[in-house]
Predicted model as a PDB file, atoms N, CA, C, CB and O in Angstrom, pLDDT in the B-factor column:
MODEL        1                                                                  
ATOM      1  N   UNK A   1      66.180 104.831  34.705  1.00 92.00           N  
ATOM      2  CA  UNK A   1      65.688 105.707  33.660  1.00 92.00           C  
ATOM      3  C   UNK A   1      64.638 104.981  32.815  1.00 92.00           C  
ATOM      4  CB  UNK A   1      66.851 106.201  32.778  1.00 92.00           C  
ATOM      5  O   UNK A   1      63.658 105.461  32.246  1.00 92.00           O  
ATOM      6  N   UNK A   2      65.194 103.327  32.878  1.00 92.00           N  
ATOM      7  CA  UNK A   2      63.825 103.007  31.963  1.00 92.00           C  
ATOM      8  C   UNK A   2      62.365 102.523  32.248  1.00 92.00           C  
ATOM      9  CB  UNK A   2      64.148 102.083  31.176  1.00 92.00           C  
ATOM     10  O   UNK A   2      61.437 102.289  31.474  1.00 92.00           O  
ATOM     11  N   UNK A   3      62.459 102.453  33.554  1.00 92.00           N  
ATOM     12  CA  UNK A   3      61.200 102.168  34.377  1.00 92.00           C  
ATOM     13  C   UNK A   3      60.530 103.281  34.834  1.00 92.00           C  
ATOM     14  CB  UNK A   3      61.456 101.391  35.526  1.00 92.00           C  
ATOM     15  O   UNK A   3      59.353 103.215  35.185  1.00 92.00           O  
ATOM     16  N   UNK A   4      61.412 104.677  34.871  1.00 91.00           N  
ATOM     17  CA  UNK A   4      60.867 105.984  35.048  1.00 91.00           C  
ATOM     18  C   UNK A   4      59.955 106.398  33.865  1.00 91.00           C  
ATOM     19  CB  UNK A   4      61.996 106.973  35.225  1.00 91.00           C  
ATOM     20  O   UNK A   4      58.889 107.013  33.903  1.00 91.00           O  
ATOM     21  N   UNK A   5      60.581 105.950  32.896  1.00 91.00           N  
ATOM     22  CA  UNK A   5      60.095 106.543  31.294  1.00 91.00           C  
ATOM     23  C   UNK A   5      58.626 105.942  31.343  1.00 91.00           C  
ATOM     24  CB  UNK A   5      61.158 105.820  29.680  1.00 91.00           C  
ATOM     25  O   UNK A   5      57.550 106.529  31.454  1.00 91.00           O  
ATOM     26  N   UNK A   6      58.949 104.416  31.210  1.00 90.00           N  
ATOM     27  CA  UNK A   6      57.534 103.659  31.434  1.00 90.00           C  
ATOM     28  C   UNK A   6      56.685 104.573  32.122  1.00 90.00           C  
ATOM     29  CB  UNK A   6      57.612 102.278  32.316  1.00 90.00           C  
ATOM     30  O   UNK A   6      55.906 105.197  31.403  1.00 90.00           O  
ATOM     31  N   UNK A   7      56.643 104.855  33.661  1.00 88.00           N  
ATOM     32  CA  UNK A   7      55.965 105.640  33.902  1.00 88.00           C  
ATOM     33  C   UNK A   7      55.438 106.658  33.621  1.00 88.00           C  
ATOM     34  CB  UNK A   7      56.137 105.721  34.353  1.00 88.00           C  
ATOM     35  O   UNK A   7      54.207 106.669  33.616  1.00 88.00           O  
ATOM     36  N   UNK A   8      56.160 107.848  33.293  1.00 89.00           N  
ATOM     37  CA  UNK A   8      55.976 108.797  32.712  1.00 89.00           C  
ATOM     38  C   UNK A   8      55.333 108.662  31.067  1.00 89.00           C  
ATOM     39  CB  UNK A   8      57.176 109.368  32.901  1.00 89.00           C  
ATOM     40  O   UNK A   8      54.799 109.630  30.525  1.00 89.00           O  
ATOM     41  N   UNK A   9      55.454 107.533  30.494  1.00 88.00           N  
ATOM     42  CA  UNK A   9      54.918 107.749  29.121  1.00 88.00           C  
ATOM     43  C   UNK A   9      53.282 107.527  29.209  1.00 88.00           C  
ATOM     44  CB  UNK A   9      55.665 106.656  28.018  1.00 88.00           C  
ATOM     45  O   UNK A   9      52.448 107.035  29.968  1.00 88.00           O  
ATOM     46  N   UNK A  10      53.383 108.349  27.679  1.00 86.00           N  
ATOM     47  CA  UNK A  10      51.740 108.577  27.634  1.00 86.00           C  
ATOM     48  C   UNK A  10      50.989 107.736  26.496  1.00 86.00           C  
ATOM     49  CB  UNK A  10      51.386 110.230  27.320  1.00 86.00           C  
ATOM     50  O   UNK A  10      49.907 107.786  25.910  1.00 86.00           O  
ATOM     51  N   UNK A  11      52.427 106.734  26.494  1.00 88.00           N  
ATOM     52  CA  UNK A  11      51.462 105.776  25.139  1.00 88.00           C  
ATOM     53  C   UNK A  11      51.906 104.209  25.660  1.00 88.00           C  
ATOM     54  CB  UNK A  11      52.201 106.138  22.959  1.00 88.00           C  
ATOM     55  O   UNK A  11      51.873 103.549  24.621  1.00 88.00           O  
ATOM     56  N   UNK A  12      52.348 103.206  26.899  1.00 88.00           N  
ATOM     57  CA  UNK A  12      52.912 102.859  27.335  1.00 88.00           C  
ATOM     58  C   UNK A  12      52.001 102.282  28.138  1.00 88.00           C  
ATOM     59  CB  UNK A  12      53.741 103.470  27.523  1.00 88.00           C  
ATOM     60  O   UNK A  12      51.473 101.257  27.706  1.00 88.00           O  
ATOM     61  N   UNK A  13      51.610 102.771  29.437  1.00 86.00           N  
ATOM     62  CA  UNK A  13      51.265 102.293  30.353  1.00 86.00           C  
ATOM     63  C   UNK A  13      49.406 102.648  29.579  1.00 86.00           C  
ATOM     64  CB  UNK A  13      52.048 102.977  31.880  1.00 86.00           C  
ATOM     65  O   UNK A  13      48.662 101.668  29.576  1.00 86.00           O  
ATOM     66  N   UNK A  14      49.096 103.374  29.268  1.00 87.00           N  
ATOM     67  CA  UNK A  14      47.288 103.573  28.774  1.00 87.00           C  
ATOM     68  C   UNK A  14      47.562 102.480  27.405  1.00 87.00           C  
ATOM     69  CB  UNK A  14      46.586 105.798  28.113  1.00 87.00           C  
ATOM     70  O   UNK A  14      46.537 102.422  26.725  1.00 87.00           O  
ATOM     71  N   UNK A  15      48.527 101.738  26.932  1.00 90.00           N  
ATOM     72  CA  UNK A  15      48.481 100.814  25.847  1.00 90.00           C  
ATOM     73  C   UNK A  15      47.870  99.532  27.039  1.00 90.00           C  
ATOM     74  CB  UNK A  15      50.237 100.564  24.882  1.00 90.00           C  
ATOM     75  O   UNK A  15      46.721  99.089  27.061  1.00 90.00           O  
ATOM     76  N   UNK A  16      48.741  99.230  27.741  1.00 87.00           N  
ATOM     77  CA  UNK A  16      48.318  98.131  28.608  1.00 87.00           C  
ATOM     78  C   UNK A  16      47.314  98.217  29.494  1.00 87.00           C  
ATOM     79  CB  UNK A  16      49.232  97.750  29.287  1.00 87.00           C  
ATOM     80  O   UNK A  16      47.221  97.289  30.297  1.00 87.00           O  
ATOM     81  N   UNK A  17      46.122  99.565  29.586  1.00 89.00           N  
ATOM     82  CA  UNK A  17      44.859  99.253  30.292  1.00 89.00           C  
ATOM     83  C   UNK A  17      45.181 100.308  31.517  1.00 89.00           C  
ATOM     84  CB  UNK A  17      44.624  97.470  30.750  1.00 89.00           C  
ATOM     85  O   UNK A  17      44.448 100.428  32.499  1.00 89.00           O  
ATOM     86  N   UNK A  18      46.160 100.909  31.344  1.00 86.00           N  
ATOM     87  CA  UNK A  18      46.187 101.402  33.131  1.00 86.00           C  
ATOM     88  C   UNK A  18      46.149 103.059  32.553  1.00 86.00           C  
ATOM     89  CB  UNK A  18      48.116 100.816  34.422  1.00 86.00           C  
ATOM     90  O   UNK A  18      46.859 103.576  31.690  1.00 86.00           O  
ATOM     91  N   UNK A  19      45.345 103.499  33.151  1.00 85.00           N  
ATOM     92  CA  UNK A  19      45.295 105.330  32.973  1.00 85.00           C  
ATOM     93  C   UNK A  19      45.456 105.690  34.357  1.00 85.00           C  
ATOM     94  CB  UNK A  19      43.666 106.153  32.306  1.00 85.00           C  
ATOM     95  O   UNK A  19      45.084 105.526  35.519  1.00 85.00           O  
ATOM     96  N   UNK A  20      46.420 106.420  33.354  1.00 83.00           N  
ATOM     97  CA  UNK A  20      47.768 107.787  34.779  1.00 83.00           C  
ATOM     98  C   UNK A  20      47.818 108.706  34.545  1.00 83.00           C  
ATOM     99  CB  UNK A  20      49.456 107.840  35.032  1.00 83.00           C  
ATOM    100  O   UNK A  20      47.750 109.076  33.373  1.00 83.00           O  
ATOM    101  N   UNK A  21      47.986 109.651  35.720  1.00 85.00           N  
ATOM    102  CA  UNK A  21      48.018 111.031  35.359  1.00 85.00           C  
ATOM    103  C   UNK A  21      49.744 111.026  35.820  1.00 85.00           C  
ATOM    104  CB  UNK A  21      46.733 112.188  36.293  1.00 85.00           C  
ATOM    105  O   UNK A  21      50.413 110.387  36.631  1.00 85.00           O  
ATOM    106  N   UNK A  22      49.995 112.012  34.908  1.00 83.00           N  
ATOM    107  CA  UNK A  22      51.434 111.935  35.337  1.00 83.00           C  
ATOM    108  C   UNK A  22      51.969 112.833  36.307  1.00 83.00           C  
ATOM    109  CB  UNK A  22      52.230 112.086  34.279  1.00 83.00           C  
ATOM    110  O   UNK A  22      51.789 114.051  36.322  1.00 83.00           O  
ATOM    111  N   UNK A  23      52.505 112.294  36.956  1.00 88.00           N  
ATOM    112  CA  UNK A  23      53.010 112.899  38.284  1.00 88.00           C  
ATOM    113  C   UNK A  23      54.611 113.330  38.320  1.00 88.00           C  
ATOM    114  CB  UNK A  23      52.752 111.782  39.456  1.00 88.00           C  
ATOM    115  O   UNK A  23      55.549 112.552  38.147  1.00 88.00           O  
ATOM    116  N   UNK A  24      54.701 114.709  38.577  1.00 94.00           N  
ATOM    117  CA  UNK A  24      55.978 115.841  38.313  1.00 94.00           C  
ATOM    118  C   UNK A  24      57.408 115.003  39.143  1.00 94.00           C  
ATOM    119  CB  UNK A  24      55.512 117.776  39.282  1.00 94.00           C  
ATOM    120  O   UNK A  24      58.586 115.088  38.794  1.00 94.00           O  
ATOM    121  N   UNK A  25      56.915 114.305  40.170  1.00 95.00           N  
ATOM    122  CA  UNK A  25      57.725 113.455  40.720  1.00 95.00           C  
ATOM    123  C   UNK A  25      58.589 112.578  39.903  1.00 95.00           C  
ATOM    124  CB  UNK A  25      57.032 112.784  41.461  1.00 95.00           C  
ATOM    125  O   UNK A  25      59.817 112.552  39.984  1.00 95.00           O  
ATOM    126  N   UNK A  26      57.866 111.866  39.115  1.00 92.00           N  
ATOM    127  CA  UNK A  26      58.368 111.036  38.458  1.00 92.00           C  
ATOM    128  C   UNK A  26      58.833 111.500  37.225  1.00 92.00           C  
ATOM    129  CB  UNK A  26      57.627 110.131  38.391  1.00 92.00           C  
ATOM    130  O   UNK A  26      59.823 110.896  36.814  1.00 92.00           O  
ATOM    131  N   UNK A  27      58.370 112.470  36.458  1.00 93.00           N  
ATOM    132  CA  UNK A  27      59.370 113.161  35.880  1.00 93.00           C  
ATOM    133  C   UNK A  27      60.781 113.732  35.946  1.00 93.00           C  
ATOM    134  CB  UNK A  27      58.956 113.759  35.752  1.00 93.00           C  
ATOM    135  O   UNK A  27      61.756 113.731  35.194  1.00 93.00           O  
ATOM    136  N   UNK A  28      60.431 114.322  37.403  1.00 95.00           N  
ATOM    137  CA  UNK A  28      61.936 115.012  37.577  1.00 95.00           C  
ATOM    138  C   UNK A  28      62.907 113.500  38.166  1.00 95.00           C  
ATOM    139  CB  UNK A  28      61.876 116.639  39.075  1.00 95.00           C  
ATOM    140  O   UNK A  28      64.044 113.921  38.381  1.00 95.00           O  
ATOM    141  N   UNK A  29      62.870 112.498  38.372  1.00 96.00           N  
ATOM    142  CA  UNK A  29      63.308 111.398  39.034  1.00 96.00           C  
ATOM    143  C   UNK A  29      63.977 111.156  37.679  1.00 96.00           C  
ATOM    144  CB  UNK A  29      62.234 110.300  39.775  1.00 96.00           C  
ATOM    145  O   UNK A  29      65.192 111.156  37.482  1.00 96.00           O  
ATOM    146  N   UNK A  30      62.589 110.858  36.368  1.00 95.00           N  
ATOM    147  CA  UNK A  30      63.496 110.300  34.733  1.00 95.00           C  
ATOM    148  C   UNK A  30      63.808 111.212  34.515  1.00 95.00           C  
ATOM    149  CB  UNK A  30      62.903 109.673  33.339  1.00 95.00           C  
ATOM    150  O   UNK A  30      63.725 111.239  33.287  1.00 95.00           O  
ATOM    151  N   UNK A  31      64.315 112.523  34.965  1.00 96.00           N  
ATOM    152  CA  UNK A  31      65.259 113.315  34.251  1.00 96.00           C  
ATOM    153  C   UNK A  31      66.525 113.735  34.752  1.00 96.00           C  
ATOM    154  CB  UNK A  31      64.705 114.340  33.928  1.00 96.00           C  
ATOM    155  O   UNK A  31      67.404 114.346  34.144  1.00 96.00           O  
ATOM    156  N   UNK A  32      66.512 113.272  36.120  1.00 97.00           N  
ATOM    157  CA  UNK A  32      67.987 112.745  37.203  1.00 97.00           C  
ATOM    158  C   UNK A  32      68.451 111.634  36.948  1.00 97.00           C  
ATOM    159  CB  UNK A  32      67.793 112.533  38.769  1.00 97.00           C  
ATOM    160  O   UNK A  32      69.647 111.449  36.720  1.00 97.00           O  
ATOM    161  N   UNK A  33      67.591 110.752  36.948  1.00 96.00           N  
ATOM    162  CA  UNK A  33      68.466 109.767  36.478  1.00 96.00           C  
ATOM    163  C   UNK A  33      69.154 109.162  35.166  1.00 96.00           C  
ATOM    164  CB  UNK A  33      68.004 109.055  36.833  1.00 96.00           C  
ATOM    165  O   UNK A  33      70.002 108.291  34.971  1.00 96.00           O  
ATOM    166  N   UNK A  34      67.981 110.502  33.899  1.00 96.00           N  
ATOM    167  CA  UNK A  34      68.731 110.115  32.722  1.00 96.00           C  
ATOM    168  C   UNK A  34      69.754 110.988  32.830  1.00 96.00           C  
ATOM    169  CB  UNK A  34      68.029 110.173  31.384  1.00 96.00           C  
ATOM    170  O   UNK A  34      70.240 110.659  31.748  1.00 96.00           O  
ATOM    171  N   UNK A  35      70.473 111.795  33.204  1.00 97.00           N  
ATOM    172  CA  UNK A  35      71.599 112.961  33.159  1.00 97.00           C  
ATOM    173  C   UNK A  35      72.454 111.883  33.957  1.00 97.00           C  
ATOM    174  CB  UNK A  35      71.262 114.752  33.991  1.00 97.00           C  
ATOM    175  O   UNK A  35      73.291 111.232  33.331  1.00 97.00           O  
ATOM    176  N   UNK A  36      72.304 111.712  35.075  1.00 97.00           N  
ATOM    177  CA  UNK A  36      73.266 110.767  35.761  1.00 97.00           C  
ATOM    178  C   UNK A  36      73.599 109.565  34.923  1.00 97.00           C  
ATOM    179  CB  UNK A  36      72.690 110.277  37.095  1.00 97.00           C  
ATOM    180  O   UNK A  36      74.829 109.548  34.971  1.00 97.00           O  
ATOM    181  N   UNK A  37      73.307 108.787  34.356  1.00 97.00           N  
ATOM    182  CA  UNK A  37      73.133 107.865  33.115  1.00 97.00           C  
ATOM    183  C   UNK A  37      74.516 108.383  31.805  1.00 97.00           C  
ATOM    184  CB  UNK A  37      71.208 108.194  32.427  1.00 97.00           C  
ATOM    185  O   UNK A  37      75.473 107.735  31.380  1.00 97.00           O  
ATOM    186  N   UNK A  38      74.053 109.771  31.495  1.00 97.00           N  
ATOM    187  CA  UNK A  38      74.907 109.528  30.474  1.00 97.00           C  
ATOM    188  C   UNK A  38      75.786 110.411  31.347  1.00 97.00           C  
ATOM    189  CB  UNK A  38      74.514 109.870  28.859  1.00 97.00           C  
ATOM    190  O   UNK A  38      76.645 110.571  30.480  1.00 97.00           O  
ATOM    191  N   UNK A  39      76.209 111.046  32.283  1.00 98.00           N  
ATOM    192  CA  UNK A  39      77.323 111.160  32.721  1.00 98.00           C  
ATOM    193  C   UNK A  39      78.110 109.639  33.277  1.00 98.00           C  
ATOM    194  CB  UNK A  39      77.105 112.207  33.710  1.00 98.00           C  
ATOM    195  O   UNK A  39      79.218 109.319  32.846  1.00 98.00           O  
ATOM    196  N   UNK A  40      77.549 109.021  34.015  1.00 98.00           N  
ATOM    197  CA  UNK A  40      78.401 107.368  34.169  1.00 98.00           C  
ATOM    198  C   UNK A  40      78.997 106.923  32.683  1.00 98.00           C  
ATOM    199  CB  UNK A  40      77.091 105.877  34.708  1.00 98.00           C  
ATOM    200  O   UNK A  40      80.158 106.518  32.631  1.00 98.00           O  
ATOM    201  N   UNK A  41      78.273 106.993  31.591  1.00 98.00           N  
ATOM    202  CA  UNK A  41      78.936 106.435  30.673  1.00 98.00           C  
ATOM    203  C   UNK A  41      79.859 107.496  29.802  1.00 98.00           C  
ATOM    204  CB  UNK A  41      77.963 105.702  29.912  1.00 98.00           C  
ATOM    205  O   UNK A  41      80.900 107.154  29.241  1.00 98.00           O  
ATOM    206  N   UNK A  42      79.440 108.535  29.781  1.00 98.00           N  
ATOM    207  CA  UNK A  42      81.456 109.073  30.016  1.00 98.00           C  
ATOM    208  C   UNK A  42      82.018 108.992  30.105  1.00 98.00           C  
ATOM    209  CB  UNK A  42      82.259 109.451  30.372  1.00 98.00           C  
ATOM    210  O   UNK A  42      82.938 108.949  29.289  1.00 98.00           O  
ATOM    211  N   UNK A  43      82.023 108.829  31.816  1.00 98.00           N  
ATOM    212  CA  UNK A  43      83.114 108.738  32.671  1.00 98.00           C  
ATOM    213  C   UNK A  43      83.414 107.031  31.646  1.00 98.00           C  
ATOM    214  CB  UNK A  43      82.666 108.810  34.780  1.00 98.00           C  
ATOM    215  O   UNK A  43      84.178 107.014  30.681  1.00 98.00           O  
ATOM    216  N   UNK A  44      82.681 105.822  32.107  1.00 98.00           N  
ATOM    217  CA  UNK A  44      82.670 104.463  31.682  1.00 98.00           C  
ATOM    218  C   UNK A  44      84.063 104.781  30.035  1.00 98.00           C  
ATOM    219  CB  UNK A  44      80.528 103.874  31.229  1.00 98.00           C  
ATOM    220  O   UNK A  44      85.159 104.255  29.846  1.00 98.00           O  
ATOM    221  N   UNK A  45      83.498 105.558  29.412  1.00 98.00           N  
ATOM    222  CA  UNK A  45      83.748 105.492  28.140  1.00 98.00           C  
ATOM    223  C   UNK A  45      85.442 106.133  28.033  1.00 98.00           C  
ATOM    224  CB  UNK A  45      82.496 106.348  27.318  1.00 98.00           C  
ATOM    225  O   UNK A  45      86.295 105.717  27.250  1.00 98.00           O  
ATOM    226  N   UNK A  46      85.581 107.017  28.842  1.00 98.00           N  
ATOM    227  CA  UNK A  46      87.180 107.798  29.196  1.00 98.00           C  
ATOM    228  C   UNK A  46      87.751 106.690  29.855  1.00 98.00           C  
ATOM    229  CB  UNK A  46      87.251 109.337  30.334  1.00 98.00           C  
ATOM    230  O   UNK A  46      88.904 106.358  29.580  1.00 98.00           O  
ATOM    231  N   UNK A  47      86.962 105.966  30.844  1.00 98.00           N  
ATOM    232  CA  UNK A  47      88.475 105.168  31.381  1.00 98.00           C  
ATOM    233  C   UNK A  47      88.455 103.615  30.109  1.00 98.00           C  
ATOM    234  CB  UNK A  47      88.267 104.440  33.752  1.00 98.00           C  
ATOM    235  O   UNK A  47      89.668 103.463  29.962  1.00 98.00           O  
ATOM    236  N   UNK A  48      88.004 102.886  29.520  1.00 98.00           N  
ATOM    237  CA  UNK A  48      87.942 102.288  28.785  1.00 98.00           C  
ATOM    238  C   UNK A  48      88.596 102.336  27.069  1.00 98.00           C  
ATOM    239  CB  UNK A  48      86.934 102.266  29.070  1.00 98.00           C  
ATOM    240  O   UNK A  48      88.601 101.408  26.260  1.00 98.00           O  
ATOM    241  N   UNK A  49      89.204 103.990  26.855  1.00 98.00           N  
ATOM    242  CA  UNK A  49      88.862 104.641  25.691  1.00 98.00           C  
ATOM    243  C   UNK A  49      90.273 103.812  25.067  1.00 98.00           C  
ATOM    244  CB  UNK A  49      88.703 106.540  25.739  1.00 98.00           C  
ATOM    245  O   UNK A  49      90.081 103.397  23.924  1.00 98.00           O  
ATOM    246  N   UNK A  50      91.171 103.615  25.435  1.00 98.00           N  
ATOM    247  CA  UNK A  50      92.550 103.128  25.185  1.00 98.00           C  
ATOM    248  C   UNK A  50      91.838 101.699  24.487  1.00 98.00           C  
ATOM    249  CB  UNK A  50      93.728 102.959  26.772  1.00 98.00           C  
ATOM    250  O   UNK A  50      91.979 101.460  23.287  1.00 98.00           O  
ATOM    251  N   UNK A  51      91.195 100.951  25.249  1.00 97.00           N  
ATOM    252  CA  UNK A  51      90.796  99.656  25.066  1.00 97.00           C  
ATOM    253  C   UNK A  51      89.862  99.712  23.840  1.00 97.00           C  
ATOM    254  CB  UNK A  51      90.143  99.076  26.343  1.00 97.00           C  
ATOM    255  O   UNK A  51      89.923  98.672  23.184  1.00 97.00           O  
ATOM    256  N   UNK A  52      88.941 100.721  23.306  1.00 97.00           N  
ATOM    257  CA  UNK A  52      88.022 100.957  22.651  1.00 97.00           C  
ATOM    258  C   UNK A  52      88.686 101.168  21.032  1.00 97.00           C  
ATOM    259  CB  UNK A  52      87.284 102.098  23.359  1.00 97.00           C  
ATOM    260  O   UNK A  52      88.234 100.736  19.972  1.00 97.00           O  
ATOM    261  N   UNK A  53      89.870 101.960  21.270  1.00 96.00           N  
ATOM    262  CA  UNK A  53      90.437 102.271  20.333  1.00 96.00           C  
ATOM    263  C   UNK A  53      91.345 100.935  19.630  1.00 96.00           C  
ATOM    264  CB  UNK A  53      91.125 103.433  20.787  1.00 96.00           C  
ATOM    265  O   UNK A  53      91.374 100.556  18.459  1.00 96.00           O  
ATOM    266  N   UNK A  54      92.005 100.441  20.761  1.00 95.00           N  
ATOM    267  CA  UNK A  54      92.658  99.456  20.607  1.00 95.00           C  
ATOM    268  C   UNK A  54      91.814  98.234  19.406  1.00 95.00           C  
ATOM    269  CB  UNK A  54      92.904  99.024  22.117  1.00 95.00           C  
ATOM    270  O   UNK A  54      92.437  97.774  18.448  1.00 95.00           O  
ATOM    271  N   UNK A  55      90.641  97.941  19.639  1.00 95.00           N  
ATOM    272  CA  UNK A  55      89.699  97.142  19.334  1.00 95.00           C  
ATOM    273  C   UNK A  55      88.811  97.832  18.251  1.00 95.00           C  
ATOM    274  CB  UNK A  55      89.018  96.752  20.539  1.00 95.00           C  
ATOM    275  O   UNK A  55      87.766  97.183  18.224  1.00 95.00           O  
ATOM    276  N   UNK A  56      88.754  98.782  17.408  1.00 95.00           N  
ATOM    277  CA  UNK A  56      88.225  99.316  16.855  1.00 95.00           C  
ATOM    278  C   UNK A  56      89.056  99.118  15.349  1.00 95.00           C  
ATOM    279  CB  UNK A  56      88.008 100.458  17.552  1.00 95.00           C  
ATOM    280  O   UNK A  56      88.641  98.890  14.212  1.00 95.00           O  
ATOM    281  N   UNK A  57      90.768  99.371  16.057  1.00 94.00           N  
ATOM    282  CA  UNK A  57      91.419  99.408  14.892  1.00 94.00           C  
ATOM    283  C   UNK A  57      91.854  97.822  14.517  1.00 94.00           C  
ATOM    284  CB  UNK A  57      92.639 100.439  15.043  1.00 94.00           C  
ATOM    285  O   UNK A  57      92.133  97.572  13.345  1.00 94.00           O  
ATOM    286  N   UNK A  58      91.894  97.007  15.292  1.00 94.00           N  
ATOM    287  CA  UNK A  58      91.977  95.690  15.064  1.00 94.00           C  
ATOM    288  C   UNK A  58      90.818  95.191  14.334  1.00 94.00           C  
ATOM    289  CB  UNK A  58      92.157  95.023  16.244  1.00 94.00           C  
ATOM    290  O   UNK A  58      90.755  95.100  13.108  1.00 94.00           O  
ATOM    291  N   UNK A  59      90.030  94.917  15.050  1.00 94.00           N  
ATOM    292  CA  UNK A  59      88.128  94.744  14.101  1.00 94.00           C  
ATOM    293  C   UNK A  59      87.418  94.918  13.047  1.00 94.00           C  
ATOM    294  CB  UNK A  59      87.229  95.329  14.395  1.00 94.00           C  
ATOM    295  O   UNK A  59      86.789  94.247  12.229  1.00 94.00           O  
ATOM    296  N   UNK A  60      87.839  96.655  13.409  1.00 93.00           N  
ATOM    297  CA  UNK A  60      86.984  96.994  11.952  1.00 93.00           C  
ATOM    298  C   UNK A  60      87.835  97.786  10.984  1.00 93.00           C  
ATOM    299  CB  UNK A  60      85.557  97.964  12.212  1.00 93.00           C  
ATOM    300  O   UNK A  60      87.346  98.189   9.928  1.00 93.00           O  
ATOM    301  N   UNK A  61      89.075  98.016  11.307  1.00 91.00           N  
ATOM    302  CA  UNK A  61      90.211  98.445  10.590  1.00 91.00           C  
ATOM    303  C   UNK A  61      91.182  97.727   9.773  1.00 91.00           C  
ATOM    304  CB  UNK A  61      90.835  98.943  11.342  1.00 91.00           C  
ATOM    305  O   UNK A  61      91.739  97.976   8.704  1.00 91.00           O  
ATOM    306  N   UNK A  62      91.215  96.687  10.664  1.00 86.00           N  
ATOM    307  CA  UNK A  62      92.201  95.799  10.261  1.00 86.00           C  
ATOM    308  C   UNK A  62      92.951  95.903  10.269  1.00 86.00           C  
ATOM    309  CB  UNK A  62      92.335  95.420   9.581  1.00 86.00           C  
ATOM    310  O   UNK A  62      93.570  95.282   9.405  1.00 86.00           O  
ATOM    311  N   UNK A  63      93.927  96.977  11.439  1.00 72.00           N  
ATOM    312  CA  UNK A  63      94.908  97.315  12.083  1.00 72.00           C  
ATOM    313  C   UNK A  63      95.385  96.024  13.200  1.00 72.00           C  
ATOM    314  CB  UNK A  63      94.504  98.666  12.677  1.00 72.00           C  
ATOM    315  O   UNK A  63      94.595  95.180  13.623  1.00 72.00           O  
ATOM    316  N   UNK A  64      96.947  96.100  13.579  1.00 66.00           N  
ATOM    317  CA  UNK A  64      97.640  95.378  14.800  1.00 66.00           C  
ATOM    318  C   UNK A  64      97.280  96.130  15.518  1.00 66.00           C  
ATOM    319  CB  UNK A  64      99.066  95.107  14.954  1.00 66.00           C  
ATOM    320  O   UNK A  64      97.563  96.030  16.712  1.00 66.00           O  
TER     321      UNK A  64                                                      
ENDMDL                                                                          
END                                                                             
């Protein structure tokens, strides 16, 4: 997603000297792979969530 973006941006790649036309390809690619992205960390975030909580209330709670 973040090498797609690069591509696709319009202040990014014409900052560093290179003029692009942007190509629909690579759009729809950073916009599959950003959806796939935050679905993995969902999922990442549900199986972890016990552990998250656990550590949240210890840390910054100051819970056992």
């Amino acid at each position: 997603a973040t090498f797609t973006g690069v591509v696709i941006s319009e202040a990014a790649l014409p900052a560093l000297g290179f003029q692009i036309t942007i190509d629909p390809f690579w759009s729809a690619l950073h916009d599959i792979s950003a959806n796939l992205i935050i679905v993995v960390l969902g999922i990442h975030l549900a199986m972890h969530w016990k552990w998250i909580v656990t550590n949240v209330k210890k840390y910054l709670l100051g819970g056992k």
